[in-house]
N, C-alpha and C positions, 0 to 999 in steps of 0.2 A: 600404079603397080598392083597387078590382082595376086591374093593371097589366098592361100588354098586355107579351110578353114581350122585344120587339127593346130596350124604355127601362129606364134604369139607375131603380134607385131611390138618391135623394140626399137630403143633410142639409146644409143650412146654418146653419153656426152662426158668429152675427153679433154684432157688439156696437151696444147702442144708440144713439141718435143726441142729439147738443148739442140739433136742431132740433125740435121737437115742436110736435103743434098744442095748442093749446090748449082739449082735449075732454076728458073723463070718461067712467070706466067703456064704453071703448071698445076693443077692440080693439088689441093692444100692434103689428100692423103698419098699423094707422090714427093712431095717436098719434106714432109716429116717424115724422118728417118731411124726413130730409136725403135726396141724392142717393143713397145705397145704394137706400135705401128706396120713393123711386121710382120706380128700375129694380125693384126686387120688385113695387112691386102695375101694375106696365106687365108682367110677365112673367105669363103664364097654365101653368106647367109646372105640373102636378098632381101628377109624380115628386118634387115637393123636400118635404121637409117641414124647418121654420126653429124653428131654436133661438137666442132670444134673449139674450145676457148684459146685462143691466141693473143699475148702480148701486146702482140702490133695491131693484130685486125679486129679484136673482141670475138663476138660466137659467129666463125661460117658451118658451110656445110662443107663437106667432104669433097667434093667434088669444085669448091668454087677455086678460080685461077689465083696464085699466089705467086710472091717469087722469093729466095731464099733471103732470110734479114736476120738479125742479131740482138736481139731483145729480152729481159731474164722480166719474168711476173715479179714481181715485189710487192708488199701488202698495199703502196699508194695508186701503183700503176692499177689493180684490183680494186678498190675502189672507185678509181676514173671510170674503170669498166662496166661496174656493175650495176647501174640501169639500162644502159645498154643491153648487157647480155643476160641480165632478167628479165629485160622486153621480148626480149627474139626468144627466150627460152618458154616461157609464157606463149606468145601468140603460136608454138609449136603444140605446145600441148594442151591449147585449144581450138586447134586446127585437126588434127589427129588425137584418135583415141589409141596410145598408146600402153600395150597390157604392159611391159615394164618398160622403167628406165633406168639403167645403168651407169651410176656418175665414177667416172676414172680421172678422179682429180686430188690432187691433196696440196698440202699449203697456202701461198697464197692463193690458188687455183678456185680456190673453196670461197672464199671473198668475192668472186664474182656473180656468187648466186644468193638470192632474197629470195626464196621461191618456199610457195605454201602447201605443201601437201593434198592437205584436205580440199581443197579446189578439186581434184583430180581422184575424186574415190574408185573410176575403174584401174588405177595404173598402180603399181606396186614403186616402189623405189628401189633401189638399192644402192647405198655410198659405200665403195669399196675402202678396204682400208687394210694393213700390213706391212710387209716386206715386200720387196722387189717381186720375188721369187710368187709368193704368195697370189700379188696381185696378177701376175700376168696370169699364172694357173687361173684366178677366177675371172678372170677378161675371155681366156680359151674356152673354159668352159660354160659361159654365160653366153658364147657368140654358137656354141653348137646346137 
């Protein structure tokens, strides 16, 4: 993907949604269906690339096939997770120099990730954090 140079290059990495539709072998930001998720396929940035944390499947990307399942994060299942999805989030962000990363996770959401900052001195972080309300404001306006 070629990027014109004045735009940041960004990562979103999100956790998945209660709401799904109920489709197969689709698409894992077609399948998530809550209000994050709307705001992402109403956003057209080509700079973000999205990193999903999933229940069932740990970190994909946005685009890998999914099919709709029933699983709630809880702090043990979070655990189970998270060398896993410290692995894949690690080898992303030494794969790509990303100028931020946007983490849209809270709960046990948050237990999936070991990750060191200071590894990463060109990338800014950002861990969102508030109300409902709040967060999607700053998810909209982080994706413009």
């Amino acid at each position: 993907m070629q990027q014109q140079e004045n735009q940041k290059r960004k990562l979103l990495v999100i956790s998945c949604s209660k709401t799904k539709k109920r489709i197969y072998n689709s698409p894992a930001i077609e399948v998530y269906d809550g209000p994050y998720y709307r705001v992402l396929r109403k956003s057209n940035n080509q700079n973000v690339d999205i990193l999903i944390i999933s229940a069932k499947y740990g970190a994909i990307d946005s685009n890998q096939s999914i099919s709709y399942y029933d699983l709630k994060m809880n702090k043990e299942r979070a655990l189970e997770l998270k060398d896993g999805v410290t692995e894949v989030l690690n080898k992303r962000l030494s794969s790509v120099v990303y100028d931020e990363v946007f983490f849209e996770l809270g709960g046990a959401y948050l237990d999936t990730i070991d990750l060191n900052p200071s590894l990463y001195p060109k990338t800014k972080f950002i861990f969102d954090k508030g109300t409902i309300g709040i967060r999607l404001h700053n998810l909209k306006s982080w994706l413009m």
